[in-house]
C-alpha positions as CSV (number, residue, x, y, z in Angstrom):
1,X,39.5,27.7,-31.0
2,X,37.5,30.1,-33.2
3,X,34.2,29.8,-34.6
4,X,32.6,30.7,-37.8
5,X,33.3,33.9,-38.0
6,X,30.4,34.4,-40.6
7,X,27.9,33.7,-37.7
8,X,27.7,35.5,-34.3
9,X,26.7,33.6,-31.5
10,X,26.1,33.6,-27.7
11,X,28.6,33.0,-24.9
12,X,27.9,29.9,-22.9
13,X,29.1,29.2,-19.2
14,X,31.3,25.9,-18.6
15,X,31.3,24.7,-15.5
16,X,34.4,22.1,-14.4
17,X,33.8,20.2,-10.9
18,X,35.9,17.3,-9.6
19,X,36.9,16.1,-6.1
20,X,40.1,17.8,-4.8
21,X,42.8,16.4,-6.5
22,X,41.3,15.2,-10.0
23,X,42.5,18.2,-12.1
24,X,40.1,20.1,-12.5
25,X,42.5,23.5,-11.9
26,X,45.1,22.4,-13.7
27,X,42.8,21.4,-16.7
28,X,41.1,25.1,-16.3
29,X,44.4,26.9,-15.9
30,X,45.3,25.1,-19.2
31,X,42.3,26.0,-21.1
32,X,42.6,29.4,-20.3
33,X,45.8,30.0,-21.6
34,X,44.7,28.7,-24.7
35,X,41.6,29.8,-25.0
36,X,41.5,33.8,-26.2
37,X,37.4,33.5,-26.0
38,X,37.4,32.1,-22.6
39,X,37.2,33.8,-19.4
40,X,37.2,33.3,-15.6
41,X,34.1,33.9,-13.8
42,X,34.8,36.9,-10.7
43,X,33.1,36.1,-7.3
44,X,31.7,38.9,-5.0
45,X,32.8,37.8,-1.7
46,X,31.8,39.3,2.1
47,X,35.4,39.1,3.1
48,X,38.2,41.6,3.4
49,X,40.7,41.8,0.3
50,X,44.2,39.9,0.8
51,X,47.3,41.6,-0.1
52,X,47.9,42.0,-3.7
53,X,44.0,41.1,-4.9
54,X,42.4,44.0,-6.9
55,X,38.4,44.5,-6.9
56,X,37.2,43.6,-10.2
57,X,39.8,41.6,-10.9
58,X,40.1,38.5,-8.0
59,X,36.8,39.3,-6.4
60,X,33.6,41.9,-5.8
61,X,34.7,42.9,-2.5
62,X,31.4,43.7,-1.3
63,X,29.8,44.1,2.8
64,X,27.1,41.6,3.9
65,X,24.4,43.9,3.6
66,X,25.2,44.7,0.1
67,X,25.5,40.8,-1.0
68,X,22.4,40.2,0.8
69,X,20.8,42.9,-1.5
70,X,22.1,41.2,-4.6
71,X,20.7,37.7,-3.3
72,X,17.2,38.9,-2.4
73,X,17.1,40.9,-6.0
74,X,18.1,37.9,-7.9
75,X,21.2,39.3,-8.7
76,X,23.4,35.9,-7.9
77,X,23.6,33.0,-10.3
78,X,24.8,31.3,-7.5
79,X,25.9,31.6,-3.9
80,X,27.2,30.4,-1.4
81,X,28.6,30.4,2.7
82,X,32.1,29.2,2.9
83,X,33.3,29.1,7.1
84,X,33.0,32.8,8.0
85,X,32.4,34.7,4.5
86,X,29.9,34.6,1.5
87,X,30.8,34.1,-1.7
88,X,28.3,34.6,-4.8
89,X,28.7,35.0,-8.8
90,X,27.1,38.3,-9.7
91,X,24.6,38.3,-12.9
92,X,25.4,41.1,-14.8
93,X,29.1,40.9,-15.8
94,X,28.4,37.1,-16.7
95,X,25.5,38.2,-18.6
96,X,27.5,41.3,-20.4
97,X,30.4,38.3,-21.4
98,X,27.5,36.0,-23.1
99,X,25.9,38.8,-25.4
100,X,29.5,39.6,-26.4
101,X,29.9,36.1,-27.4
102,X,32.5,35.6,-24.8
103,X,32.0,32.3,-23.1
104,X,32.7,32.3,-19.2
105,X,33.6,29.2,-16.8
106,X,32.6,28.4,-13.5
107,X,34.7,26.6,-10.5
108,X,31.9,25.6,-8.4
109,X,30.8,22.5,-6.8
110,X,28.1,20.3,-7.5
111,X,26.1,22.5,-5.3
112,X,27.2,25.3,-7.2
113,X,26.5,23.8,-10.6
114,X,23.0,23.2,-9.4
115,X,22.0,26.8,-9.0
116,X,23.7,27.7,-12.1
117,X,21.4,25.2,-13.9
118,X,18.3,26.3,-11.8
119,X,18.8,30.4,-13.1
120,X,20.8,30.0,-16.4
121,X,20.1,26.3,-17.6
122,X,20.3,27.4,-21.2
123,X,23.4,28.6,-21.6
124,X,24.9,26.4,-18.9
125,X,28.0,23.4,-20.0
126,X,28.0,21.3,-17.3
127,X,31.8,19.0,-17.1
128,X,32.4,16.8,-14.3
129,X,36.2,15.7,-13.7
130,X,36.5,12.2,-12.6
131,X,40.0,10.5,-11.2
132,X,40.9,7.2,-13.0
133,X,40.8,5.6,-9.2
134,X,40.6,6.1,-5.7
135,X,44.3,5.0,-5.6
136,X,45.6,7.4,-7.9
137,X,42.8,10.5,-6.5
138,X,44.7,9.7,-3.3
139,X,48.4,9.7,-4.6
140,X,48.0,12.8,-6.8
141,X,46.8,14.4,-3.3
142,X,49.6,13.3,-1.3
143,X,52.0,14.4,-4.3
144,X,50.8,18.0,-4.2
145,X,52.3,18.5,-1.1
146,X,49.7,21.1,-0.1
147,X,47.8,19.2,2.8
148,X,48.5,17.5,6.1
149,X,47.6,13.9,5.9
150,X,44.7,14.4,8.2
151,X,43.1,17.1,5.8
152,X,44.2,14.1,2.6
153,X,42.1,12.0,4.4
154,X,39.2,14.3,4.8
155,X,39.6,15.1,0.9
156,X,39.5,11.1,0.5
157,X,35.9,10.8,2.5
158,X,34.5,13.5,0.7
159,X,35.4,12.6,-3.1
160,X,32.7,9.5,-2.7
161,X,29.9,11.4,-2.1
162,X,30.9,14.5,-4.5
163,X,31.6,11.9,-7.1
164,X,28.1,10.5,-6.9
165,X,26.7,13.7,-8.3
166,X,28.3,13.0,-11.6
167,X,24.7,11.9,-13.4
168,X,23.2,15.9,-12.8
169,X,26.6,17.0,-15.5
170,X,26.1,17.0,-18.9
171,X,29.8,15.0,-19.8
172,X,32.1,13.1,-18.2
173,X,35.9,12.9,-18.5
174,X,38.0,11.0,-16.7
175,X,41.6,12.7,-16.2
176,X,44.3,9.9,-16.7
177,X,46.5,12.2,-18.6
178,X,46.4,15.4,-18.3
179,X,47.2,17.0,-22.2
180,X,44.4,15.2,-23.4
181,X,41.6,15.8,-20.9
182,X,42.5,19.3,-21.7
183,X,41.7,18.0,-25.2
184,X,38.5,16.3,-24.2
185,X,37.3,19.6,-22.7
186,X,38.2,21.6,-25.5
187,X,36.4,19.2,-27.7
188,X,33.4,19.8,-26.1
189,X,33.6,23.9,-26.3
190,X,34.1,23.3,-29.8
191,X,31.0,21.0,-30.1
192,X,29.4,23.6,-27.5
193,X,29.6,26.6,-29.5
194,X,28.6,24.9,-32.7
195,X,25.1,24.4,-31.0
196,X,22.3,25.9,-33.7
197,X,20.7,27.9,-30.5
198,X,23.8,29.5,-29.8
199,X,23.9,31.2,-33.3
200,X,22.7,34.2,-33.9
201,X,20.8,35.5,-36.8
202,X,21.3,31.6,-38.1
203,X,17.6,31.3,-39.7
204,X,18.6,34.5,-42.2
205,X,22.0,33.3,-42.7
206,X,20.7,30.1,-44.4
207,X,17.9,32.1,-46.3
208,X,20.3,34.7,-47.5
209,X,23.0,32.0,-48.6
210,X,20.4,29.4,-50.2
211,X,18.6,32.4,-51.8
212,X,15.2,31.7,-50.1
């Protein structure tokens, strides 16, 4: 998906939120693999590094003191406490990405989204994931094979109330097949990118081609 490559342009940040189980993962994993341009957003995080992760790379592995600095300097598009540990997406690398052009997406929750649009509403793409029922929400979680039925039925109480935050995104796709709600999300990066504030240098490009 490559833009005019007469015209630079800004990065934008696309967020994806769902209720456990709609696809939202899957349809991210899909769009970056396709998606040269697009890159995962890198949390700093209080806890301690699993096997395998690499700093940089998985997360910021950062102290408490230290996150607390970044959240009182304003440093943190967004944070947040998950059980025992803090998790937060630095400024600066997501800023870096957006001057390069390179646009950078978000797996947060609605609570998540809404601090994103509170520091970086401008360049923020705001996509919420919606199951084509309860019935098949619930199915899809039980198919997965990753939770005990008590925690499916925790998932099931809270995909109400997350679903009723849908009006605060800016689109709306409802994942019945999964090829093309990958399509409908790469439709709207396409649109996305196109956007005249997103162009840079676009008022001399039209003077310099019409001769003005």
């Amino acid at each position: 998906m490559n833009t005019d490559p007469t015209l630079k342009r800004r990065g934008l940040m696309i967020v994806l939120s769902s209720p456990s189980g709609a696809g939202k993962s899957t349809i991210s994993r899909a769009l970056m693999e396709r998606d040269d341009n697009l890159t995962m957003s890198v949390s700093a995080t209080t806890r301690t590094a699993r096997p395998g992760e690499v700093d940089g790379k998985d997360y910021y592995f950062v102290d408490k003191a230290a996150f607390d600095t970044m959240v009182a300097e304003g440093k943190m598009l967004e944070h947040a406490q998950v059980f025992d540990h803090f998790y937060g997406t630095p400024k600066e690398p997501v800023e870096a990405a957006l001057i390069e052009g390179r646009d950078v997406m978000f797996d947060v929750d609605w609570q998540g989204t809404q601090q994103l649009a509170e520091n970086a509403s401008k360049d923020l793409v705001r996509v919420f994931i919606l199951p084509p029922s309860m019935e098949e929400l619930e199915r899809r979680l039980y198919a997965r094979a990753q939770d005990s039925e008590d925690v499916v039925k925790k998932r099931m109480a809270e995909a109400a109330s997350e679903m009723s935050h849908y009006p605060e995104y800016d689109y709306i796709v409802v994942n019945t097949d999964i090829d093309d709600s990958v399509s409908r999300v790469e439709a709207i990066l396409i649109a996305e990118r196109q956007k005249k504030a997103r162009l840079i240098g676009l008022h001399e490009f039209v003077s310099d081609i019409s001769g003005e």
